[in-house]
N, C-alpha and C positions, 0 to 999 in steps of 0.2 A: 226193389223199393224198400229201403232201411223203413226201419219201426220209425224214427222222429218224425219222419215225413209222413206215414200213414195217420198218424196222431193227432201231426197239426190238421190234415186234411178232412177228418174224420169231427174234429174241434170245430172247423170252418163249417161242416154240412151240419151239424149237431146245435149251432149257435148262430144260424142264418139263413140254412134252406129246410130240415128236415119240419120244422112249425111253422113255416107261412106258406101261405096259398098263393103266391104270385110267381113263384120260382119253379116254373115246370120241366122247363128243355133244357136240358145241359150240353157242351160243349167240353171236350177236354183235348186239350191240345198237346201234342207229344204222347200219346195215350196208348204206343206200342207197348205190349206186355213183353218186359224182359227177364223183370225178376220181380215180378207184383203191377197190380193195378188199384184203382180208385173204383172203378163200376160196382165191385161191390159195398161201396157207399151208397151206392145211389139206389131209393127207395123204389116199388118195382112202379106204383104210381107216375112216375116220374122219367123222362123221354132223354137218356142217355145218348148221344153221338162221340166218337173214340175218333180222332183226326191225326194223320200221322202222314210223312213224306215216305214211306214205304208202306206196304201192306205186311200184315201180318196178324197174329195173335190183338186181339180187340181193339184192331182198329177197322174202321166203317168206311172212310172217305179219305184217298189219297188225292188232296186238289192237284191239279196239273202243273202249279207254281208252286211254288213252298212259300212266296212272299204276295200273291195276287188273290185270294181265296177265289174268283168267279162263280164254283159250283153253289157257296152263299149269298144268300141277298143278305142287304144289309139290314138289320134290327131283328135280326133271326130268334138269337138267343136268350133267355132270362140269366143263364148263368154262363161263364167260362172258367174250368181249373184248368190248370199247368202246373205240375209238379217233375222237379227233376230231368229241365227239358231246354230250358233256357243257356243254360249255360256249354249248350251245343251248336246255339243257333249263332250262325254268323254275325246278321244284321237284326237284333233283335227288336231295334225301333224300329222295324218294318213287320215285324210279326205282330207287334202291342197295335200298329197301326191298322191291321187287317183283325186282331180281338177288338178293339173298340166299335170296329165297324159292324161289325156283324153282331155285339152286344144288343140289347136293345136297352131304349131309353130307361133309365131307372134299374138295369139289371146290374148283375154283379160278379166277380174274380175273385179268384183266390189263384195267386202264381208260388209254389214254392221254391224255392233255389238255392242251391249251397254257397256256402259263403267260404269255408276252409278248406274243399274238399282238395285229394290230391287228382294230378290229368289222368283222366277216363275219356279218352276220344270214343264218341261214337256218333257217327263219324269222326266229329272233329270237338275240340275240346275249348270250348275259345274267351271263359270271363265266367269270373266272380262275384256276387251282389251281398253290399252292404247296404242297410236301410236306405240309404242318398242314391244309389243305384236305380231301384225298384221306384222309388218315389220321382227317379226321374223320367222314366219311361211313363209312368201317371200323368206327369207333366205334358210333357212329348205331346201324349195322346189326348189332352182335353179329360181325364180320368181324375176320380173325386178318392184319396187314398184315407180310407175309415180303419185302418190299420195296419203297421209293422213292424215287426221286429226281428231280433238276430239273436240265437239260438236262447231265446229265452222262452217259460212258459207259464200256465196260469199258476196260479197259487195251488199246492198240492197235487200238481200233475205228479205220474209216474217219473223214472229216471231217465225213461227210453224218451223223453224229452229231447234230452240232455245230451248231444252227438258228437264227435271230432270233424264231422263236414261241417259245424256249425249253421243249420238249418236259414233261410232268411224267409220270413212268409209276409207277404203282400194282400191285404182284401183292401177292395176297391171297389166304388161303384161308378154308371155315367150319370150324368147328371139328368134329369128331364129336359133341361135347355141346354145340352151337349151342342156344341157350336163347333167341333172339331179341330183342328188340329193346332199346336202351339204357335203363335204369333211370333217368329223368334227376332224379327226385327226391335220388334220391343221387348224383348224376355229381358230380364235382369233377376239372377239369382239370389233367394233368400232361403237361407236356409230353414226347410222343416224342423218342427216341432218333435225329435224324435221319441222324446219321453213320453210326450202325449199321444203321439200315435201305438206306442207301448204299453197304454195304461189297463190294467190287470195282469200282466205278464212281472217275472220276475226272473232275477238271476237262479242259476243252478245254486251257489253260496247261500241265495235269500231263503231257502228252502230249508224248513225243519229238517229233512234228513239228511241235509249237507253237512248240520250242525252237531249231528250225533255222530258218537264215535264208535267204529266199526266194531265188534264183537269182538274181535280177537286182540285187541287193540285194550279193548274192558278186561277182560279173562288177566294181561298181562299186567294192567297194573292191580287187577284185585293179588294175583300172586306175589308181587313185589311188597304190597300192601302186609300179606300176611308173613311174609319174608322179614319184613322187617319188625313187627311185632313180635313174631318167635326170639327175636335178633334182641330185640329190649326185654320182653321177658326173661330171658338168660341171663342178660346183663345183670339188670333189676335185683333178681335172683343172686346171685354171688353176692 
């Protein structure tokens, strides 16, 4: 689990779940531990489940289908993360379609997913999300998307933001009058609001420290600086 992805998920539980009383049971989907997990986000109050199509290291529940969940009922959970999981799954409007189901009315997501990364089949390695992506799986599912963006982050985050998989993070809620799934005989595309779904987030560039110039980068021209003063002094001098 790279640092950008622990950061944003840590931002999501820190700005969502860690201060309200409504958000008890969690869900994380893709929640094998490979190289890091999410559980230790989660507060010990608080009824973690780790969902994965293998067993293994913190995972709890391998359902019999990887696209049918059965062993859930539906409106199970207050919250579902996914991070770094998505972009493995085959058919992944059939995954969002078994998360909304089992959400419960009024809960809430956070999906993380790279956007630039290079192929890491694990298994299989199968698609990319840029903001139109992730907003459309929202769609898809009847899902209310209350934020996303692509590798950007709050004003004054750390650098470990800042990734080469360029990060895409999705929070979303259902609605209380969730009515299910997309109507697509009628669907007609308009395009999201992308900026506004990004609002408090910023570029790496928009960041004070992007704007400072690196140490050694200063050191060289204070040198050059004095270089060339000794250089006029001499002059001067004759």
């Amino acid at each position: 689990m790279h640092p950008s992805s622990m950061l944003r998920m840590k931002w999501f539980f820190d700005n969502y779940i860690n201060n309200s009383n409504e958000y008890r049971t969690i869900l994380d989907v893709g929640s094998y531990d490979v190289n890091g997990s999410y559980r230790h986000l989660v507060a010990d109050n608080l009824s973690y489940t780790g969902l994965d199509m293998a067993d293994g290291p913190n995972v709890d529940l391998v359902p019999k289908s990887p696209y049918i969940w059965e062993e859930i009922e539906s409106d199970t959970f207050d919250v579902v993360i996914s991070g770094q999981a998505f972009e493995h799954i085959e058919f992944p409007w059939l995954t969002m379609t078994e998360i909304a189901r089992v959400l419960k009315k009024g809960g809430i997501l956070c999906i993380i997913v790279p956007r630039l990364a290079v192929r890491h089949r694990y298994p299989v390695d199968t698609y990319r999300y840029d903001v139109d992506g992730v907003v459309a799986l929202c769609r898809y599912t009847g899902l209310t998307p209350i934020h996303a963006s692509m590798n950007l982050g709050p004003k004054g985050c750390s650098k470990e933001w800042y990734c080469e998989t360029g990060d895409t993070m999705l929070v979303a809620k259902k609605p209380e009058t969730w009515s299910g799934m997309l109507d697509v005989k009628s669907y007609s595309c308009i395009p999201s609001d992308i900026q506004a779904l990004a609002t408090g987030f910023i570029d790496f560039k928009e960041q004070t420290y992007a704007n400072s110039k690196p140490a050694y980068i200063e050191k060289r021209i204070i040198r050059f600086a004095h270089s060339v003063r000794k250089r006029l002094e001499k002059y001067l001098g004759e």
